[in-house]
C-alpha positions as CSV (number, residue, x, y, z in Angstrom):
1,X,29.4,-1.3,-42.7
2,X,32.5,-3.2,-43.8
3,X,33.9,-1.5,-47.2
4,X,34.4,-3.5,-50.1
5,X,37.5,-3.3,-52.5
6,X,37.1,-0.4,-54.6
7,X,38.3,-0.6,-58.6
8,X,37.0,2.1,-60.2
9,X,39.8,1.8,-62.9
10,X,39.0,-1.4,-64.2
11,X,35.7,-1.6,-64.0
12,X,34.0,1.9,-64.0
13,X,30.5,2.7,-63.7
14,X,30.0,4.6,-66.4
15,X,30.2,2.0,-68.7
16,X,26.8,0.6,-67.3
17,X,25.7,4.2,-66.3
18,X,24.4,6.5,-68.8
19,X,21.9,9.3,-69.2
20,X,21.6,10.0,-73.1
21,X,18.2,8.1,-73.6
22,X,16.9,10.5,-71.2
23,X,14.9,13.8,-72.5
24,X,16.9,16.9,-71.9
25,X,14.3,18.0,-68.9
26,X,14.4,14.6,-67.1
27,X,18.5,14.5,-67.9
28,X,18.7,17.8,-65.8
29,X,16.3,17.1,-63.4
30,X,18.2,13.3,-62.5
31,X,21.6,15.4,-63.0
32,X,20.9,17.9,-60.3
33,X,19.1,15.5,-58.0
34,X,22.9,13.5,-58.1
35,X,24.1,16.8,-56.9
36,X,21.9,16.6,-53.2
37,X,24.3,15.7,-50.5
38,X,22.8,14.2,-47.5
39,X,24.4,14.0,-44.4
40,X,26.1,10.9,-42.5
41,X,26.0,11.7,-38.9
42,X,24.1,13.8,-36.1
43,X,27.4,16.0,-35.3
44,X,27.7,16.6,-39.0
45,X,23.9,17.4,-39.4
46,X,23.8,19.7,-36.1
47,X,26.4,22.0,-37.6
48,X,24.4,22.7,-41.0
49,X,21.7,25.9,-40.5
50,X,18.9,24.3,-43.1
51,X,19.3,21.3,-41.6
52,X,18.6,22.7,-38.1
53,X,15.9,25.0,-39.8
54,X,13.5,21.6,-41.0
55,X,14.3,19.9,-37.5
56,X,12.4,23.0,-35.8
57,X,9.8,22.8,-38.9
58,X,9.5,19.0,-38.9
59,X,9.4,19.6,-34.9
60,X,6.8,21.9,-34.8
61,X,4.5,20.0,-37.5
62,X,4.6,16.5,-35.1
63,X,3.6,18.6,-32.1
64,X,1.1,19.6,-34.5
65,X,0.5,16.3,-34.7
66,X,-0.3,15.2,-31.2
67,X,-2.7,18.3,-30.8
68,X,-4.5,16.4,-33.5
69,X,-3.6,17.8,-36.3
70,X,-2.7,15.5,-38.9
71,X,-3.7,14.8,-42.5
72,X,-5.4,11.1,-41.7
73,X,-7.2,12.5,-38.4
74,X,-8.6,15.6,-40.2
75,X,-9.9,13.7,-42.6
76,X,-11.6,11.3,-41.1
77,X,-12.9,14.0,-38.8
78,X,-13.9,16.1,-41.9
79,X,-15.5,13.3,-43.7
80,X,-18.9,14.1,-44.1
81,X,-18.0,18.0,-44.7
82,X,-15.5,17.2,-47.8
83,X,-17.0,14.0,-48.7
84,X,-13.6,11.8,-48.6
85,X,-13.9,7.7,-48.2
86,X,-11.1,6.3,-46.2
87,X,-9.8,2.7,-47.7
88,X,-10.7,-0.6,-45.6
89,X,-7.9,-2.1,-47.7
90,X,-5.0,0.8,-47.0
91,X,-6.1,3.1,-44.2
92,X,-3.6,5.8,-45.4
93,X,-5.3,6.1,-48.8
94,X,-8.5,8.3,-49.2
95,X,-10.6,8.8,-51.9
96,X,-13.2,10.9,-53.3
97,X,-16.0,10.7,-56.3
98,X,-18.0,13.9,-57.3
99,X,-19.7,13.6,-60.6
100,X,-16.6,12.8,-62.8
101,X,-14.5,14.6,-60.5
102,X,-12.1,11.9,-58.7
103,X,-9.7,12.4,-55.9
104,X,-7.1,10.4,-54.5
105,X,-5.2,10.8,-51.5
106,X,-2.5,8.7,-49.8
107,X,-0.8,9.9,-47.0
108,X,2.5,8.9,-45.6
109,X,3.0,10.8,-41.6
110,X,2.8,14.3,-43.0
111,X,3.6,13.5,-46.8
112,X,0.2,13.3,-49.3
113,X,0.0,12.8,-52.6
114,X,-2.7,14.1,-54.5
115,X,-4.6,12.6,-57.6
116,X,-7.0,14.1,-59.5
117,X,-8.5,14.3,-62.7
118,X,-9.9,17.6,-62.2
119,X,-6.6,20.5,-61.9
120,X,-9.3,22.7,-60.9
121,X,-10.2,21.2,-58.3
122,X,-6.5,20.1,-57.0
123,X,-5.7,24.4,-56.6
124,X,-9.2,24.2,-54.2
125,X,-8.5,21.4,-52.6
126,X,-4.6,22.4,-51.4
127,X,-5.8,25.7,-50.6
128,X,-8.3,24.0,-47.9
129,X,-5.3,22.3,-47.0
130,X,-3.2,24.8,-46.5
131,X,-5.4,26.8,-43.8
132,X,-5.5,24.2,-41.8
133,X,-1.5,22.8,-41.8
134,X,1.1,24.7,-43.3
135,X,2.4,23.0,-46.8
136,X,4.7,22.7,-48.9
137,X,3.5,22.2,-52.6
138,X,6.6,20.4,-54.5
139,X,4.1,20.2,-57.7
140,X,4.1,17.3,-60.2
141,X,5.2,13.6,-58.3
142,X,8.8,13.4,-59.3
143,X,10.5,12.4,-56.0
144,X,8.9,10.8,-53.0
145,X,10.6,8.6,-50.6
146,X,13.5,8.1,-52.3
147,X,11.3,7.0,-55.4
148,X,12.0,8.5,-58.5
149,X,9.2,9.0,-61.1
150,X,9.1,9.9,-64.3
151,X,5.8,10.4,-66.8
152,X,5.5,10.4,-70.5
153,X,2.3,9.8,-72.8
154,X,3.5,6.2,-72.9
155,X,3.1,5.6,-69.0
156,X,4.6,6.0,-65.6
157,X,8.7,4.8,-64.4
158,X,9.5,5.0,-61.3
159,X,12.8,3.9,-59.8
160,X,15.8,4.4,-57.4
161,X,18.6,5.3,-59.1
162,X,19.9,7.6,-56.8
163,X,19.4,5.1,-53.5
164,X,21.5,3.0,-55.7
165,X,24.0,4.4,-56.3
166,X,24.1,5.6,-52.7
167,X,24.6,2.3,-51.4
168,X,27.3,1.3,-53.6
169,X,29.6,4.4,-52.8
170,X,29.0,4.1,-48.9
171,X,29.9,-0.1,-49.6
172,X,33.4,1.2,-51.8
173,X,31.9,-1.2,-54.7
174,X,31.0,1.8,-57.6
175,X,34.3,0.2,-59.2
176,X,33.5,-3.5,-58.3
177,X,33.2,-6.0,-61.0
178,X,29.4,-6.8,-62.5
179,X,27.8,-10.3,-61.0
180,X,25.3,-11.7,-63.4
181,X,22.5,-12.6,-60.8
182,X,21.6,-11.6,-57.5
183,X,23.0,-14.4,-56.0
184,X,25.5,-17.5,-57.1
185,X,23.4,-20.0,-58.8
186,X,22.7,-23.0,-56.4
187,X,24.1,-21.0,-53.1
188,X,22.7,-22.6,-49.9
189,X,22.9,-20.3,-46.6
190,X,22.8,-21.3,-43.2
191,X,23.1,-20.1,-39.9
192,X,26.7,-21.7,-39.7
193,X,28.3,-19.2,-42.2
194,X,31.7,-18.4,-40.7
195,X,32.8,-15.9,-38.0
196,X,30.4,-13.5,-37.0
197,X,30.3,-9.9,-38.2
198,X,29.3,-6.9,-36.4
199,X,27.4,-5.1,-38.6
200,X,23.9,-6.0,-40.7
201,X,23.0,-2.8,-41.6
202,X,23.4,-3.5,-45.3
203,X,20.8,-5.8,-45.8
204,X,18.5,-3.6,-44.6
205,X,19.4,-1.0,-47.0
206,X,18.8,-3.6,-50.0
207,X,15.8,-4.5,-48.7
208,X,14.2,-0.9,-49.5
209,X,15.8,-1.6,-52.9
210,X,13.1,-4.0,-53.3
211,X,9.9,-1.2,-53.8
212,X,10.9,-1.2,-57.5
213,X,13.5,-4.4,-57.9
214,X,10.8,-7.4,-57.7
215,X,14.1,-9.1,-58.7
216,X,16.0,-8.5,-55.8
217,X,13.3,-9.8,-53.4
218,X,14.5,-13.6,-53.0
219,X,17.9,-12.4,-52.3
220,X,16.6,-10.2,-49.8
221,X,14.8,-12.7,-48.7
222,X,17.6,-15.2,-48.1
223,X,19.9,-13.0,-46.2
224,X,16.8,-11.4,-44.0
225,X,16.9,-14.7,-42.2
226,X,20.4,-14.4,-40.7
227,X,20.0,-10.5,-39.8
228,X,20.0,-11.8,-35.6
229,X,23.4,-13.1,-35.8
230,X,25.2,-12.3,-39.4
231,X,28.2,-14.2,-40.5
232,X,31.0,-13.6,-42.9
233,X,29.2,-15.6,-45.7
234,X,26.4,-13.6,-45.6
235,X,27.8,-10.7,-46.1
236,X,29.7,-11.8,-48.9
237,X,26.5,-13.1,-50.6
238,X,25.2,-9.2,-50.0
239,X,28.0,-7.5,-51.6
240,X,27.4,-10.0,-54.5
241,X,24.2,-8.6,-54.4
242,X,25.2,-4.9,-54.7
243,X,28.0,-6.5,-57.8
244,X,24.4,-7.7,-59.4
245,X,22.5,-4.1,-59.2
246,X,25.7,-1.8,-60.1
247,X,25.4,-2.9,-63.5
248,X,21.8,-1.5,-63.7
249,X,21.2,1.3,-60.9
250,X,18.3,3.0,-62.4
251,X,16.5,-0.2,-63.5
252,X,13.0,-0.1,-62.2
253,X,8.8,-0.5,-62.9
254,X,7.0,0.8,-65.6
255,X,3.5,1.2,-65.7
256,X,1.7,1.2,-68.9
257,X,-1.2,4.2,-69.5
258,X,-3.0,1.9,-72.6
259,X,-2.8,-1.2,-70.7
260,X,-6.0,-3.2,-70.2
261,X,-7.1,-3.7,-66.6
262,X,-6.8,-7.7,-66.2
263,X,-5.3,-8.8,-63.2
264,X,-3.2,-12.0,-63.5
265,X,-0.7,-13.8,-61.2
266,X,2.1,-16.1,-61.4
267,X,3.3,-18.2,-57.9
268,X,5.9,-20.7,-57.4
269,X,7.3,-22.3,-54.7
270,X,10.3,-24.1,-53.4
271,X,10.2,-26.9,-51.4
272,X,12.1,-26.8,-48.3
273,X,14.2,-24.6,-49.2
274,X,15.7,-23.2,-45.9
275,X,18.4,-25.4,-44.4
276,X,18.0,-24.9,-40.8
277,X,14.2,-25.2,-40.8
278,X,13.3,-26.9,-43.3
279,X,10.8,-25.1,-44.5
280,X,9.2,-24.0,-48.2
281,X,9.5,-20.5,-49.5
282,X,6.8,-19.2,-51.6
283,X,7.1,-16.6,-54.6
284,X,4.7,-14.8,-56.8
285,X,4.0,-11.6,-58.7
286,X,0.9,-9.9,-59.7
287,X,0.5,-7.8,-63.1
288,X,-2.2,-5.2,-63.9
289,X,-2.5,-5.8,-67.7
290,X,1.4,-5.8,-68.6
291,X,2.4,-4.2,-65.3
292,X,3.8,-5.4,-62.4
293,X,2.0,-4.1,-59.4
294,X,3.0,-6.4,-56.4
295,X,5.0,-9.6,-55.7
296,X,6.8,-10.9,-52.6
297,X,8.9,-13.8,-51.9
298,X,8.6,-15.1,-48.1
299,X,9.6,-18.1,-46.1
300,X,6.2,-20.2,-45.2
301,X,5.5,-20.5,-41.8
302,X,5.0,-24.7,-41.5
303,X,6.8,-27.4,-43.3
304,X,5.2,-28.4,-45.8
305,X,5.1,-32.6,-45.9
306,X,5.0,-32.8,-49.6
307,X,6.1,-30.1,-52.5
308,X,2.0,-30.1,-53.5
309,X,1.1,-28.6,-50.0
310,X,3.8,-25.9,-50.3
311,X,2.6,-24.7,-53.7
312,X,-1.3,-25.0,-52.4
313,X,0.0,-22.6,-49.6
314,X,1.7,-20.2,-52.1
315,X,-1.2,-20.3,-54.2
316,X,-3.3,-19.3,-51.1
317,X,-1.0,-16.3,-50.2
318,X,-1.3,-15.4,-54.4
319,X,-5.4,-15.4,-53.9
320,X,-5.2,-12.9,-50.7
321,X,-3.1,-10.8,-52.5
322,X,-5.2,-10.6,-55.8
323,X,-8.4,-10.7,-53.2
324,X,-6.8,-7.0,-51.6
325,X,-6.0,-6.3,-55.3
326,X,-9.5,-6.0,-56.5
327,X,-10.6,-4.2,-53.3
328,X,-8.0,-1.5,-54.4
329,X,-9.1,-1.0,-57.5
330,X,-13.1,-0.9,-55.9
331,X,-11.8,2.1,-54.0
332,X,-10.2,3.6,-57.0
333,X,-13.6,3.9,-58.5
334,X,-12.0,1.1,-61.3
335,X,-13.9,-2.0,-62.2
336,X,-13.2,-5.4,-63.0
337,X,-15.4,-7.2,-64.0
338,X,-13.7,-10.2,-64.9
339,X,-12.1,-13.1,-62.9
340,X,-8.4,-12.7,-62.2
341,X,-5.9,-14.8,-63.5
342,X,-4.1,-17.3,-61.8
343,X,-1.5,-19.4,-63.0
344,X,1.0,-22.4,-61.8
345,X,2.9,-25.3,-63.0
346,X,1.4,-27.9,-60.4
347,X,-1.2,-29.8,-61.4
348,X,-1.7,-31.7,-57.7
349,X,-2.6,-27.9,-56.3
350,X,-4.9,-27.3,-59.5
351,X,-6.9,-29.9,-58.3
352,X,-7.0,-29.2,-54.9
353,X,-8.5,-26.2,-55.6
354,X,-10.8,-27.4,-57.8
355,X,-11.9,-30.3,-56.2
356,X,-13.7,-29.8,-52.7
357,X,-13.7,-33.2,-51.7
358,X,-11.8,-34.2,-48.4
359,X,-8.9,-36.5,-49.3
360,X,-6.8,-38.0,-47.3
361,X,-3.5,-36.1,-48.4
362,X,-5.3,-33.0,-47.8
363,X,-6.2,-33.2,-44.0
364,X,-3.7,-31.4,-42.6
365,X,-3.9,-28.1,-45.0
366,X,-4.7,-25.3,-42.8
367,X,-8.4,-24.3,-43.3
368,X,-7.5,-21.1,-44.5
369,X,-5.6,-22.1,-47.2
370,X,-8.7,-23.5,-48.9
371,X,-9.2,-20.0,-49.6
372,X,-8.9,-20.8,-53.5
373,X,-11.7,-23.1,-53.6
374,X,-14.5,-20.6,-52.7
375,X,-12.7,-18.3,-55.4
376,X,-12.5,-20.6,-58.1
377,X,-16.3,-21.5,-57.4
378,X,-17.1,-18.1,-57.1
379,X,-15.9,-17.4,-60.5
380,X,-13.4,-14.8,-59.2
């Protein structure tokens, strides 16, 4: 990764960092997880005892593995014994209903998280665990995956403060001056950016950025496109990216515990936006109530002839995703009852959706994307 000038002196971090609003258990908690080192390279790694220790543990559990002895496998073996449901919608989330007794399970390799409403139940269940793979219990959800979460009586937050703030010291740019968006207003990329650079590796490590930075996904998007062959312009747009986030590092989601259970989306889209295909890039974003539960920006995969059949396509991708949406939910034992929300700024794709008659300007819309129309008569 190319390093980035560093001016820590005239622009310091810690006059965008700061941990007072945070309660005195989370402050030392955050503080102490700031302390963890992790290291660079294999010959620096190989010369640490712990780190040699979990190889042989994480070893031994993946040969544990291919005898058949993982979490998912078990599970679906041991359906009908322990009574789990394994999700059509996310095979690696499992759930459970006894009585008012709920269980949740999602499972990530040999990581599981464990939802209950029943701590009873939860000590039972981990022991039964336990005798068949050998566990570590790390107690209450605070750090998984290099997701930080936090609970209070007012909701969930969940961010990645720490992965941050990683990035920005291995890029040199902890002292680098604030940008004010993710990328410079009206900025058109292309594959002719300049001499070629050696290294992409950057954008990747954005990209993950983008699990709880929704606002970070078009500029993610953007540079994905030039990954194959990366030139100097692109990797100036992603250090203006990292000058956009330094200024808020442990900005993230926050889910709401007393908000209702409404879905509602939002979708855009803009028409031919990419330079070297010509093609339309669709955007939208999916609340739960007041919280934001899923959105993506992605490059479409035709050119769209007119900006009304790029939106109709966005507003077909939003419908999937509020379609898997509601499965979720089915499998988390929640209900809604009520129609999800859809909203756009384009009347011509309104009433293409709403209107099923064949029309000349809609011919050559994919017959999938007519999606929307068995929705919106459906009442869903």
């Amino acid at each position: 990764m190319e390093k980035g000038p560093e001016s820590g002196r005239q622009y310091p971090l810690s006059n965008w960092l700061s941990y007072n609003r945070l309660s005195p258990s989370q402050r030392k908690y955050t503080l102490a997880l700031s302390t963890i080192y992790e290291l660079q390279s294999f010959a620096e790694a190989s010369q640490h005892p712990d780190w040699c220790q979990a190889i042989d543990t994480e070893y031994q559990a993946l040969m544990g593995q291919r005898k058949g002895k993982r979490p998912d496998l078990w599970l679906r073996a041991s359906h009908n014994k322990l009574g789990f449901k394994q999700s059509k919608s996310d095979y690696s989330l499992f759930s459970k209903q006894n009585g008012r007794s709920f269980t949740m399970l999602l499972i990530y390799v040999d990581d599981i998280i464990i939802g209950e409403n029943n701590l009873h139940y939860i000590e039972e269940f981990k022991k039964k665990l336990n005798d068949q793979f050998k566990l570590k219990d790390l107690g209450i959800l605070k750090y998984f995956l290099r997701l930080e979460i936090a609970r209070t009586s007012k909701g969930i937050s969940i961010c990645q403060r720490k992965y941050a703030l990683e990035i920005l010291t291995d890029a040199s740019y902890l002292g680098a001056k604030l940008a004010k968006s993710p990328l410079p207003h009206n900025l058109k990329l292309s594959k002719d950016g300049g001499e070629a650079i050696a290294d992409a590796s950057l954008v990747g490590r954005i990209q993950y950025l983008t699990i709880t930075r929704p606002n970070l996904s078009n500029a993610v998007q953007v540079l994905g496109q030039f990954l194959e062959l990366p030139k100097r312009a692109h990797l100036e747009a992603a250090h203006h990216v990292l000058r956009y986030f330094k200024g808020m590092p442990g900005q993230g989601l926050f889910f709401d515990g007393k908000s209702d259970l409404q879905l509602k989306g939002f979708y855009d889209a803009d028409w031919v936006a990419c330079l070297d295909t010509r093609r339309s890039v669709t955007g939208y974003c999916i609340f739960l109530g007041n919280s934001l539960v899923f959105w993506k920006s992605k490059k479409q995969h035709t050119i769209s002839r007119s900006s009304a059949k790029a939106e109709y396509r966005s507003m077909a991708a939003a419908v999937c995703e509020l379609s898997w949406l509601k499965n979720i939910l089915s499998d988390l034992s929640v209900t809604h009852s009520k129609a999800a929300l859809l909203f756009c700024d384009n009347q011509s794709a309104i009433h293409i959706a709403s209107n099923p008659i064949f029309h000349e300007r809609t011919k050559h819309i994919e017959i999938d994307c007519h999606l929307e129309r068995d929705k919106v008569q459906a009442g869903e």
